[in-house]
C-alpha positions in Angstrom: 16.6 -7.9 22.1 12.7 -8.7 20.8 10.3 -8.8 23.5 7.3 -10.6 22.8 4.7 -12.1 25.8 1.9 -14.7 25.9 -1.3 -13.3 26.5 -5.4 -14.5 27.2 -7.2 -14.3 23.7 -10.3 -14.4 23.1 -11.3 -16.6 20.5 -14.3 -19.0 19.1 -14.8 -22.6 20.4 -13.9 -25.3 18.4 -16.9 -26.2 17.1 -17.7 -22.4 16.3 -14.4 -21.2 14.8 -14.4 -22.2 11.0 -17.9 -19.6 11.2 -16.3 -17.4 13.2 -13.1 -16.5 11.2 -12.7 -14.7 8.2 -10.4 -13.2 5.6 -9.8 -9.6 6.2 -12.4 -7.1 4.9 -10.9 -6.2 1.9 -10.7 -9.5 0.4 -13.7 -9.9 0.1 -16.1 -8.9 -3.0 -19.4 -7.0 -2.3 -21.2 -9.8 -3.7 -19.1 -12.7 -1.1 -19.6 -10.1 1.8 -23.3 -9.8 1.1 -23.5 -13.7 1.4 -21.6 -13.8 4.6 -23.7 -11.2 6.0 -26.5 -12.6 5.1 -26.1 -16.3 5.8 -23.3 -17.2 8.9 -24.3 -15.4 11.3 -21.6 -16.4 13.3 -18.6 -14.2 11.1 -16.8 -11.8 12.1 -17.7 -9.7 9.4 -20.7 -9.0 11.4 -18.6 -7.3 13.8 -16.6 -5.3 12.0 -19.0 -4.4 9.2 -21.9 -3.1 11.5 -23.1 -0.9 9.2 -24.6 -3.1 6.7 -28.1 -3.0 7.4 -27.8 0.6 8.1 -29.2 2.8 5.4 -27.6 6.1 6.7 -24.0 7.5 6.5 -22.2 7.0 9.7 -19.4 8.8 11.2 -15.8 7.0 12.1 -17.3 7.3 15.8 -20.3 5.6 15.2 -19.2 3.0 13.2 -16.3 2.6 16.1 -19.4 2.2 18.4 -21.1 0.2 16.8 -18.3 -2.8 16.1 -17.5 -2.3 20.0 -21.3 -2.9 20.6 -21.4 -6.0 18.4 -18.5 -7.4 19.8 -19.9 -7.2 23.3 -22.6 -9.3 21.6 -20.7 -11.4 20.8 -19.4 -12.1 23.9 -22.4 -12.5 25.6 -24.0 -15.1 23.2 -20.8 -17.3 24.1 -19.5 -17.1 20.5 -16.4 -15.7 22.0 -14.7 -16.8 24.9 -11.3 -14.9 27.0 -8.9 -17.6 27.8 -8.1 -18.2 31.5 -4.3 -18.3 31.1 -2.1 -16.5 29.3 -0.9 -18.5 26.1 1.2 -18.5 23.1 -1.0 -19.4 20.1 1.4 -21.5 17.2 -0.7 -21.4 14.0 -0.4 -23.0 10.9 -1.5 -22.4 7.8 -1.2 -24.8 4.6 -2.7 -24.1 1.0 -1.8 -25.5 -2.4 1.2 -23.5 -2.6 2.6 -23.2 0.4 2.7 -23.8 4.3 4.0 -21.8 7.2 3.8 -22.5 11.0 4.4 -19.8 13.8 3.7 -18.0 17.0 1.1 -15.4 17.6 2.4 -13.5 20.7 1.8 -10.0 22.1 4.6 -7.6 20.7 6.2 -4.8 22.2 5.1 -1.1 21.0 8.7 0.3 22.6 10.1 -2.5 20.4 8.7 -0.8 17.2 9.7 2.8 18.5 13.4 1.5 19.1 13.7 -0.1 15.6 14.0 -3.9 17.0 11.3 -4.3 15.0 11.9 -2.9 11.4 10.4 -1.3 9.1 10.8 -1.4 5.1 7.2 1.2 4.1 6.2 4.6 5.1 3.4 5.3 6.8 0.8 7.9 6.2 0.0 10.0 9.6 -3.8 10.1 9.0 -4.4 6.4 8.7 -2.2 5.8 11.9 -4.5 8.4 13.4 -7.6 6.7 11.8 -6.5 3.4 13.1 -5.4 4.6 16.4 -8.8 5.7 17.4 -10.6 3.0 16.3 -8.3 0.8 18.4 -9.3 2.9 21.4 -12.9 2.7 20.5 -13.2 -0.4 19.8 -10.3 -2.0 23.0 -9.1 -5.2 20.6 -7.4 -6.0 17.9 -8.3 -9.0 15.6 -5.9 -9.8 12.9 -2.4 -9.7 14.0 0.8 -7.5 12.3 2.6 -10.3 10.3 6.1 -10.4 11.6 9.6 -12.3 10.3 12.6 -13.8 12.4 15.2 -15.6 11.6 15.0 -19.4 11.9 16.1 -20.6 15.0 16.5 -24.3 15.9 15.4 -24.1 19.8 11.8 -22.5 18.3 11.4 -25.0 15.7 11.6 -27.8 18.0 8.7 -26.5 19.8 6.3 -25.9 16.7 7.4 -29.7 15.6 6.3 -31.1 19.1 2.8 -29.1 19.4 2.2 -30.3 15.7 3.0 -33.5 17.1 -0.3 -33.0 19.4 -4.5 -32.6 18.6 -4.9 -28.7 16.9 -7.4 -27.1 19.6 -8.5 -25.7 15.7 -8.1 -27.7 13.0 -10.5 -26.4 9.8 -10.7 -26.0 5.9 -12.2 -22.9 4.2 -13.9 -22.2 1.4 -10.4 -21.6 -0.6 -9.2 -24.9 0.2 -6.7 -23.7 2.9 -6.3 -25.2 6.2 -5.5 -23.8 9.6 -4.6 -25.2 12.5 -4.1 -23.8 16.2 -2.6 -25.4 19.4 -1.9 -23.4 22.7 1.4 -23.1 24.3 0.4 -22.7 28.2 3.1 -24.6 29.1 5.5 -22.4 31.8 8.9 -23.8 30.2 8.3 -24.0 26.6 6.9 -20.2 27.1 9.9 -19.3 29.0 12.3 -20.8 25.8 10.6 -19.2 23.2 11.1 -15.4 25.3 14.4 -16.6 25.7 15.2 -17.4 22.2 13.3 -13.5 21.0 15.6 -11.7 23.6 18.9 -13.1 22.2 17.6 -11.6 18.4 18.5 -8.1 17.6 16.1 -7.5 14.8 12.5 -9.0 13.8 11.0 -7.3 10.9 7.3 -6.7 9.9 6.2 -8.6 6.7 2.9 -6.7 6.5 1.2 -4.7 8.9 2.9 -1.1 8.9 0.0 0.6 9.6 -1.2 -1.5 12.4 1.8 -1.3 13.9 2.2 2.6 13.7 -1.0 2.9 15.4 -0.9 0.1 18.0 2.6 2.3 19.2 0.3 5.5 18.5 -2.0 4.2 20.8 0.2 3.1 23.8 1.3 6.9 23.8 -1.8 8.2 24.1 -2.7 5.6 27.1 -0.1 5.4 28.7 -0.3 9.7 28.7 -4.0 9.4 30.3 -3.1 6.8 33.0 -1.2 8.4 35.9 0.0 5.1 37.3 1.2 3.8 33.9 4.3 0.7 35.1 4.9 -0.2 31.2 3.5 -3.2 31.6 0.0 -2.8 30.5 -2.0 -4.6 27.8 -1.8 -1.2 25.3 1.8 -1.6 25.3 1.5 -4.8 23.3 -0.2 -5.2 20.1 -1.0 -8.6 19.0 2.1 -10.3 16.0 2.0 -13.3 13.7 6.0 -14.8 13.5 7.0 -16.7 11.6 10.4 -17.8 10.8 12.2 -16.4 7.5 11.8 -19.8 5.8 8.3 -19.5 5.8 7.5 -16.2 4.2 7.1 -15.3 0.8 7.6 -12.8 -1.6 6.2 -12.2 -4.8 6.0 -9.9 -7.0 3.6 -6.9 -8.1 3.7 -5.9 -11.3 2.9 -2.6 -13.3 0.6 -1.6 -16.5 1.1 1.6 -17.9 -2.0 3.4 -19.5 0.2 5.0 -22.2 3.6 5.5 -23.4 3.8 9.4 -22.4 3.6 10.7 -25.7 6.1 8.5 -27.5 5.5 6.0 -30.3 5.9 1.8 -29.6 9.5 2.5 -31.9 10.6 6.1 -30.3 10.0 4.3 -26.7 11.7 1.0 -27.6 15.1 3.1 -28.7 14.8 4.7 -25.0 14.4 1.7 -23.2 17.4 0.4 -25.9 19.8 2.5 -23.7 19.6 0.7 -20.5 18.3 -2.6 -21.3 18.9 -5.3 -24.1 15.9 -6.1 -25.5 14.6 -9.4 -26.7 11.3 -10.2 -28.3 9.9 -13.2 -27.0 6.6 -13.1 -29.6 2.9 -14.4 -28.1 5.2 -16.8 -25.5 4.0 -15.7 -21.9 7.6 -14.4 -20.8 8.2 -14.6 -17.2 11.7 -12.7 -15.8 13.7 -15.7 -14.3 16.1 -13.5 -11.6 16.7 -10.2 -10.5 17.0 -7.2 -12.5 15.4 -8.8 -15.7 11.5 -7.2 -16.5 9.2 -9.1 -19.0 7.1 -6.4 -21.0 4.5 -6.4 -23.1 3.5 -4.7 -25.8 1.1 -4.3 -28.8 0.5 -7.9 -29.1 4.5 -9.1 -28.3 6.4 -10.2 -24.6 10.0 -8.9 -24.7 12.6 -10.0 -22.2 14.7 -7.0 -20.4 18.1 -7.5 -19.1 19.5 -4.1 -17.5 22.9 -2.5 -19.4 24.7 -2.4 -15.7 26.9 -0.4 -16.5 24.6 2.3 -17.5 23.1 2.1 -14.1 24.9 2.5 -10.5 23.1 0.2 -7.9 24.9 1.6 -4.7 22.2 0.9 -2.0 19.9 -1.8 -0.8 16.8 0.7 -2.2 18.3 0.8 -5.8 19.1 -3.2 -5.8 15.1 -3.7 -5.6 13.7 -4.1 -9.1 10.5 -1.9 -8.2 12.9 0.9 -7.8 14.9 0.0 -10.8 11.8 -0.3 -13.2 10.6 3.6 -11.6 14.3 4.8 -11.7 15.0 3.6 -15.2 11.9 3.4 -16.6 8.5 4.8 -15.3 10.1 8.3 -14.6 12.5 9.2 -17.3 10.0 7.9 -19.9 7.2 7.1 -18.9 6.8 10.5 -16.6 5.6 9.0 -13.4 6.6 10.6 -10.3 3.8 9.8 -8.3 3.5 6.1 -7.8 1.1 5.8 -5.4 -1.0 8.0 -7.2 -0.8 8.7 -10.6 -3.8 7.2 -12.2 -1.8 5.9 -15.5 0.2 3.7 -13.3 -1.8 0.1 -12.0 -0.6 -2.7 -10.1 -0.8 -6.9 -10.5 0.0 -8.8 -8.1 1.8 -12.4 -9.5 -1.5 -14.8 -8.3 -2.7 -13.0 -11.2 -0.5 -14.4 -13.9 1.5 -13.2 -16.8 -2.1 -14.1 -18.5 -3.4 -11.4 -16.9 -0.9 -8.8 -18.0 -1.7 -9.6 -21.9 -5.3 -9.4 -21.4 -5.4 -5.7 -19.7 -3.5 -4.7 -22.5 -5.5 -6.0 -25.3 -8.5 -4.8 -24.0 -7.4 -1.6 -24.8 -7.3 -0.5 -21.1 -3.5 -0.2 -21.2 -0.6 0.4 -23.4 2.1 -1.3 -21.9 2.7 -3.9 -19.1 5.5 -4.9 -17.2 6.4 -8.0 -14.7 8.8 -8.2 -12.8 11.0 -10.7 -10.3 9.9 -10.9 -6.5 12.3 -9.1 -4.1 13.9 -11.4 -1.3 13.9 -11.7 2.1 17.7 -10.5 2.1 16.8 -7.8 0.1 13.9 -6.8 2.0 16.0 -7.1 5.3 18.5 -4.9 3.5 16.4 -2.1 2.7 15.0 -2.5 6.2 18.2 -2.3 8.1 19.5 0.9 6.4 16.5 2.6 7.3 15.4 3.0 3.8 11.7 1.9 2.7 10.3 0.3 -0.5 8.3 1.8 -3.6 4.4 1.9 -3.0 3.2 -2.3 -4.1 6.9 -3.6 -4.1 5.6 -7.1 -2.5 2.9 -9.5 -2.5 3.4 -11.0 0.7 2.1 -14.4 2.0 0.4 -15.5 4.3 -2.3 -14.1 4.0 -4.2 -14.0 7.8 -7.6 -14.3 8.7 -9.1 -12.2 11.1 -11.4 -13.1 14.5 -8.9 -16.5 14.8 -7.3 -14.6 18.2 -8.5 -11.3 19.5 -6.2 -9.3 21.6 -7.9 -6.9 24.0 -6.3 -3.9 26.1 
């Protein structure tokens, strides 16, 4: 069963939270970072990029210190605020494209080390280390682990009837998206939505592997320095966007090759003749329709590739993903790449990019080859998830995307 809690954020007031929030760090250009810096000085960005105005290298402990300072600031100017109750915070989110509505909610670490919450990426042990001390240097967390569950009628009905009611946020940014926040402090409709999490088996994280690795990193090494540890301490929690399966989506990355290993355009197009039937689709921008189809292009020309099954054995939920079928078929036997996270002939697209995008990094020059690819599914993802296996490096592009500084979870 999923054990999730309500808990006392600390967050903006109303009239200061459009300022206050912002797109994670790395979304940002230097250029738009510079501006916010310089102009709100409300953002979070403030916090978490203390350095800015500092002309020295700092250490990972003195930046640490320095966002902890800053966010004590903060604090005491009134920008940020601790809720006196313990709340469940349902958020939506609605852009051009899409809209999703769900629960942020503190989320068991013991959860994650048991596998109720699954996994579908590796993690590397220095970055959970990284992250785990910054955690403890800094004592919050301020953009949540995006988690999935599946939909569930009882939990709906609750998000309709707060949507029903004023947002306690209700704001546009500068990308045209708007959010909107209303608190569950109410005892029963709290009480339902535990209910409804204790009766799943599974919930799976969307995005955040990392964060999650290190928030359960992080409870160890607390709870191993507090003699009267009870297990019910704010560490072993870290702070989870849910939303139901419905909601989520997954698109694709794609891949551009820098060269062709060696081979000519003809030598490579008889390899790839043996798994895949090729069709030239000529200056159209070709876009694969379902799985196990690619679009490629190449020297001036989009071809369509539809996979020879029969000259390849999909047996698990790993070698049903087309990420793993493109490396397994195509980037390792031919095109040499064993390394895809880093082999620096190997770059990735993600599909907000376009097709567009994929023809002009190859007529630049700057690649040889380009292929796009169909987005993996929930199912599939939830597949590859339950069998304990985990996905090729850049196999999704998952939205939503969250901002950071909307809640902050403290422990």
């Amino acid at each position: 069963m999923a054990t999730i809690k309500p808990f006392r954020a600390v967050r903006a007031s109303r009239d200061k939270v459009a300022l206050v929030s912002s797109r994670s760090y790395e979304a940002y250009t230097p250029a738009e970072l510079g501006a916010q810096l310089n102009f709100n000085p409300f953002s979070f960005l403030h916090i978490i990029s203390p350095s800015y105005n500092h002309n020295q290298e700092l250490s990972n402990e003195q930046r640490f210190e320095l966002i902890h300072e800053k966010y004590n600031e903060f604090k005491e100017l009134g920008y940020f605020k601790k809720d006196n109750t313990p709340a469940f915070y349902i958020y939506k989110k609605v852009t051009s494209r899409f809209s999703c509505c769900g629960i942020i909610a503190a989320t068991s670490t013991q959860d994650y080390a048991n596998n109720i919450i699954k996994k579908h990426e590796d993690t590397l042990h220095k970055r959970e280390i990284l992250f785990s001390n910054y955690l403890k240097a800094v004592g919050f967390n301020a953009e949540p682990v995006l988690l999935t569950y599946p939909d569930n009628g009882n939990i709906n009905n609750i998000l309709k009837k707060y949507q029903q009611q004023r947002a306690e946020y209700e704001f546009t940014t500068e990308n045209l998206s708007s959010h909107y926040v209303w608190l569950v402090d109410d005892k029963n409709d709290m009480q339902i939505i535990q209910q409804e999490f204790k009766k799943m088996n599974a919930i799976y994280i969307a995005d955040g592997h990392h964060r999650s690795a290190s928030s359960h990193l992080l409870s160890q090494i607390l709870m191993s320095e507090n003699k009267n540890h009870k297990g019910c301490e704010d560490y072993n929690y870290f702070m989870s966007y849910l939303i139901p399966e419905s909601n989520l989506q997954l698109l694709e990355f794609n891949r551009l090759m820098k060269d062709l290993n060696g081979l000519s355009k003809q030598k490579f197009l008889n390899k790839l003749n043996e798994l895949y039937r090729i069709k030239i689709r000529g200056k159209e921008l070709y876009k694969p329709s379902k799985k196990h189809h690619f679009s490629m292009y190449l020297d001036g020309d989009f071809y369509s590739l539809y996979l020879r099954k029969e000259e390849f054995e999909i047996n698990n939920p790993l070698s049903d993903l087309d990420p793993q079928l493109l490396f397994k078929t195509i980037l390792e036997p031919i095109l040499g790449i064993n390394d895809l996270r880093n082999d620096k002939r190997l770059s990735y697209s993600h599909s907000e990019q376009g097709e567009i995008h994929l023809k002009k990094s190859v007529d630049s020059g700057k690649y040889e080859v380009a292929f796009g690819l169909f987005p993996v599914s929930v199912a599939q993802l939830k597949a590859v998830a339950d069998a304990g296996l985990t996905m090729p490096p850049k196999s999704t592009y998952i939205l939503p995307k969250l901002r950071s500084g909307l809640t902050i979870y403290e422990f």
